[in-house]
GUMAR-275678 format. One record per atom (N, C-alpha, C): y, z, x. Coordinates in steps of 0.05 Angstrom, whole numbers, plus 5000, padded with zeros to 4 digits. Example, Ala and Ser with C-alpha at 12.3 -4.5 7.8 and 13.67 -1.06 7.14 Angstrom:
<atoms>
488651565264 491051565246 493451565264 495551425257 497951435273 500151575258 
</atoms>
This chain:
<atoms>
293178131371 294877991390 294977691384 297477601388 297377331381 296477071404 294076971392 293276741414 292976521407 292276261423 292476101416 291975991378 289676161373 289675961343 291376131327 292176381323 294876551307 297576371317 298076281343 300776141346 301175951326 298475751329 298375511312 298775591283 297375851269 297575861247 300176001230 300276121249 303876241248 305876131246 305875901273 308375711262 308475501242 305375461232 305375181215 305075401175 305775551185 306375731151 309375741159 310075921177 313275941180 314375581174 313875521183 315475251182 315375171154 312975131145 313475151116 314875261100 315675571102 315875701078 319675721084 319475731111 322075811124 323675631130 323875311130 325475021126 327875071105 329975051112 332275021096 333575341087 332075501102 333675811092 335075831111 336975971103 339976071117 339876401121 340776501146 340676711143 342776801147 342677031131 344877191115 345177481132 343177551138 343677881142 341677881168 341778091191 341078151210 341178501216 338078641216 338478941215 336578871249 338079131257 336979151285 334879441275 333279451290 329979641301 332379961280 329680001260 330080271245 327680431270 325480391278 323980501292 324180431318 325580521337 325980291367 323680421380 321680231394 320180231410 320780151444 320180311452 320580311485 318680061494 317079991484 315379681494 315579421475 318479431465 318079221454 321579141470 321278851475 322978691494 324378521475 326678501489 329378361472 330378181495 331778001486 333277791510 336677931511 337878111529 339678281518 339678431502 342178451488 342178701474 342578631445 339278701435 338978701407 341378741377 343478881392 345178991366 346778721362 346878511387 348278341394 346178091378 343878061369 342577911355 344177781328 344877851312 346777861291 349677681304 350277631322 351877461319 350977251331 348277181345 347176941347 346676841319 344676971310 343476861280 344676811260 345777031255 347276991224 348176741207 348476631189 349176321191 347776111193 345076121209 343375971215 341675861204 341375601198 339375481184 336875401193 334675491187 332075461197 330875131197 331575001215 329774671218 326174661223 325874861236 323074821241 321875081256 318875021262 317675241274 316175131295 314775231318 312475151337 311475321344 308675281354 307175551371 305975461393 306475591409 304875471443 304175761447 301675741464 299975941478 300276171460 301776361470 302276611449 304276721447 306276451441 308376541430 309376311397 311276421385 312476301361 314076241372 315876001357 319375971355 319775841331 322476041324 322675931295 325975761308 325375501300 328275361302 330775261288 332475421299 334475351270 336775161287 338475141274 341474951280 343175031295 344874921311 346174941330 345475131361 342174941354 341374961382 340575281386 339075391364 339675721358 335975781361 334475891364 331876021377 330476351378 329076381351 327976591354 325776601354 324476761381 321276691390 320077111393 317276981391 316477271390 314077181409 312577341423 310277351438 308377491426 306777431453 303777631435 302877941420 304278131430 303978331415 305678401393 307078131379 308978191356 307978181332 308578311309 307778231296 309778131273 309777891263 311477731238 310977711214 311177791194 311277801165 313777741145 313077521130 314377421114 313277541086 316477621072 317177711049 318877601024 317977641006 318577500988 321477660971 322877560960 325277660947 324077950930 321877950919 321078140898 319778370911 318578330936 317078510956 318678670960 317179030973 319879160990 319179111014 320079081028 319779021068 320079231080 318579331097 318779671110 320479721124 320080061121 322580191125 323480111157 320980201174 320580191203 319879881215 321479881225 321779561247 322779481267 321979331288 323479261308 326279111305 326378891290 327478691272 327478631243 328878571227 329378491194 331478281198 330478021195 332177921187 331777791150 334677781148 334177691109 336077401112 334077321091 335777041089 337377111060 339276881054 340876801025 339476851008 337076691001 335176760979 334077100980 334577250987 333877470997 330877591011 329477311012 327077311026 327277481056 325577641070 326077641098 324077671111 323977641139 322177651165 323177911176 320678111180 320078311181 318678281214 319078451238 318578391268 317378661272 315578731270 313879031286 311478991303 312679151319 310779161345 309379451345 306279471345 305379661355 304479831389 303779541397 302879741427 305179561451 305779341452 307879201459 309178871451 310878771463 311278521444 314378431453 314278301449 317978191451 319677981435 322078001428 322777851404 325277731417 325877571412 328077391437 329977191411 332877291412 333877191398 335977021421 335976741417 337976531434 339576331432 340676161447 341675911445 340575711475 340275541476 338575421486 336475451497 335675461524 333275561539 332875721543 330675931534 329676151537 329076261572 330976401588 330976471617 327476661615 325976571608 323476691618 320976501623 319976561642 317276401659 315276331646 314276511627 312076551610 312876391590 314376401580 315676201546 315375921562 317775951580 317975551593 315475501605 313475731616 310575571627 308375461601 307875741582 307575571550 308775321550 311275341539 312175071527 311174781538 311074851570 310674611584 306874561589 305774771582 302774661582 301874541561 299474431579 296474321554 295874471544 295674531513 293474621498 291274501498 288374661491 286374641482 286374521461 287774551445 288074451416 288874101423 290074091447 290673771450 288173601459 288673261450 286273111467 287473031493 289073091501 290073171525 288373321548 287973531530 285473751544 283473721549 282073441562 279473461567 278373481588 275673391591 274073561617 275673451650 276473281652 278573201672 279473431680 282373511658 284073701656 282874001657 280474031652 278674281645 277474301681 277174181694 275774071717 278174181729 280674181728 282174111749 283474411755 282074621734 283274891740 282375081752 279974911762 277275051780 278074981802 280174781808 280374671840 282574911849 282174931876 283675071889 283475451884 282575551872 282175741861 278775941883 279776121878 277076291905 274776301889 272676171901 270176041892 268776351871 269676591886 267876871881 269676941856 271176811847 272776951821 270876881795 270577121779 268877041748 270676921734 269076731719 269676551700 271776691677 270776991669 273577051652 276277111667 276177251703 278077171706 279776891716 278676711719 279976521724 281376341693 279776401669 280576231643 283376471636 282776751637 284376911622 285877081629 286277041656 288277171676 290576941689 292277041702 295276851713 296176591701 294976541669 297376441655 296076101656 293676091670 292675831668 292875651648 291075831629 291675661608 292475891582 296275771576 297276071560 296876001536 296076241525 295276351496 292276341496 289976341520 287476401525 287476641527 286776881518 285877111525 283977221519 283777521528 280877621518 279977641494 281577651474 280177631453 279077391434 279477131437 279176891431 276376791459 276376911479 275576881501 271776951499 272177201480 269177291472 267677141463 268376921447 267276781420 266276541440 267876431461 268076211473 265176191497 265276511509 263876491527 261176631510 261576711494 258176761477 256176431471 259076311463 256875981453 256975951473 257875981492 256775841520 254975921528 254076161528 251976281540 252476391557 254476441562 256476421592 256376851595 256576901620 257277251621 260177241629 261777361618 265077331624 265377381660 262377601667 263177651701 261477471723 260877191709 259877011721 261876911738 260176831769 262076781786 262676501782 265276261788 264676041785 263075901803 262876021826 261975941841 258575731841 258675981820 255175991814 253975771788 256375661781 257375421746 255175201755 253375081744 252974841744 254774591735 254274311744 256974141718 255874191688 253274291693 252374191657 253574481645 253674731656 254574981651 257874901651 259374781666 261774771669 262274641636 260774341628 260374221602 260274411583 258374551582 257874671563 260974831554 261575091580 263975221571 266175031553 267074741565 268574651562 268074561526 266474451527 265074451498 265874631471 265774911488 264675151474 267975211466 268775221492 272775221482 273775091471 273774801469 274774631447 273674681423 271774661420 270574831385 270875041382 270275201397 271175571381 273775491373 275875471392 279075461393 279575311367 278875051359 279074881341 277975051310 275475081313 275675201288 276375551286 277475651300 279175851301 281475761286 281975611295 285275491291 285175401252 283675241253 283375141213 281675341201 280975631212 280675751184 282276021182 284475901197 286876091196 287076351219 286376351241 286076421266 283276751256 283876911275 281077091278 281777331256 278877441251 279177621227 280577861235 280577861264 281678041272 284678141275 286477871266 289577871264 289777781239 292577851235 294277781211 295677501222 295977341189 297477161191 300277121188 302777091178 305176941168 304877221146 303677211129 303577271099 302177561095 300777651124 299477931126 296977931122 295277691116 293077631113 291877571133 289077761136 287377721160 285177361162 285777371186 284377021188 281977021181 281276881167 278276671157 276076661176 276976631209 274776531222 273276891227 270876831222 269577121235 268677111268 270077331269 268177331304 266577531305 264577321328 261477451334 261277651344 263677611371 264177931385 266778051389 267478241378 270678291371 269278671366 272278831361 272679061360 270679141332 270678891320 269478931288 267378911284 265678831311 262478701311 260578831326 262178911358 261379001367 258679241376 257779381343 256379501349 254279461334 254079151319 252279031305 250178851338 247678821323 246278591345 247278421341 245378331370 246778081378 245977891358 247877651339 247177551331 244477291333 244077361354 241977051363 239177201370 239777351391 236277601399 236677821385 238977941366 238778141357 238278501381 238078361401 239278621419 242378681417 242978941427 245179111421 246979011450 249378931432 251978821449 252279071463 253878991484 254179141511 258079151508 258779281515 262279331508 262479521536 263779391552 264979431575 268679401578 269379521601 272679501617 271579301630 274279191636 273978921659 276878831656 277378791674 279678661687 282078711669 282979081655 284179181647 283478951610 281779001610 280878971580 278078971574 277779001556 275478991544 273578681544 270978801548 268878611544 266678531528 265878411509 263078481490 260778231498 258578301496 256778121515 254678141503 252077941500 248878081504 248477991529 247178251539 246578191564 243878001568 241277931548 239977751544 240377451542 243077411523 242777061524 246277121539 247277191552 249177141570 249677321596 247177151605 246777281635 248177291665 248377641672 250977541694 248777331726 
</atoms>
């Protein structure tokens, strides 16, 4: 799933590779998936795009946008997945989206469990994209303990710390899987109440999110996703689907993998106590 450090790394390859291509050709979904979301009607994509020259890319929370000319917008969210192809490559058969540029390069759009791909002209009519767009990242010096302080206010004292960081959009492109790494260096148990936070515990988390997130982000987001190019990210995580049934790296007791708040959880129950 795409989160905050895959947005970052996604759009700053797309933007690179994808500056000054024109696109030429537009194939709608060979495989149509029932959970993957369109802004209208997909067959109708092809006469937004076509023509369009790619100016730039961005990533907020967990979504992409690739930006082309005359005010033209194609964005994907978190369960999408984007792959860029080269003229000499074949690009698969099965897809949500194919678009090909002039050079005959193309961006390839598949979704496995859900996802949405939004082809436009100006402002994207959805809550989630314009609430992204308009927040702080983590990644900003914008984001500091002030701003980190201020998402604890007003909020019910008995809610745990993972749901208040990774539930209702607080802070978008935080989720559970970037979320593991964050609250392990903290020390933190994801079903800690806040209630119960010290400021030096509140420090710490805050700490622990600007560095995981950060170097998440420069060694090409988690090993656990693909990038731009289909290559899995650089940064290793401690507790992920891939680790999970190794010890804990610090006491070497056996991670704990729980449900919680309709996802998954990985923990030692020794150095991150509820």
């Amino acid at each position: 799933m795409i989160e905050i450090p895959e947005s970052a790394t996604i759009s700053s390859q797309a933007e690179t590779i994808l500056t000054g291509k024109r696109i030429a050709k537009v194939i709608q979904a060979t495989s149509p998936h029932k959970f993957t979301w369109y802004n209208g009607n997909p067959a109708l994509y092809r006469n937004i795009l076509v023509g369009r020259e790619v100016e730039s890319a961005r990533g907020h929370g967990a979504f992409v946008d690739i930006i082309c000319d005359k005010d033209t917008y194609i964005s994907i969210s978190d369960g999408t997945n984007l792959k860029y192809y080269t003229a000499t490559e074949t690009y698969p058969v099965k897809h949500q989206l194919l678009i090909l540029f002039e050079d005959m390069t193309c961006l390839a759009f598949t979704v496995s469990m859900y996802g949405a791909i939004y082809a436009y002209k100006g402002q994207l009519q959805n809550v989630y994209h314009a609430g992204s767009l308009n927040s702080i990242s983590p990644l900003s010096d914008a984001f500091d303990e002030a701003y980190f302080d201020s998402i604890f206010a007003g909020v019910q004292k008995d809610m745990s710390v993972k749901a208040l960081l990774g539930t209702q959009q607080r802070i978008p492109g935080l989720g559970n899987g970037v979320l593991q790494d964050v609250f392990f260096k903290a020390g933190m148990h994801p079903k800690r109440k806040i209630s119960t936070m010290s400021d030096l515990e509140k420090g710490d988390l805050f700490h622990s999110l600007k560095v995981t997130l950060r170097n998440m982000t420069d060694k090409g987001g988690r090993d656990t996703e693909k990038d731009f190019y289909g290559n899995w990210g650089k940064y290793r995580t401690l507790l992920s689907k891939k680790t999970y049934k190794e010890p804990c790296p610090i006491c070497g007791i056996d991670i704990v993998k729980e449900a919680y708040l309709g996802g998954t959880i990985y923990f030692c129950p020794s150095c991150q106590k509820e």
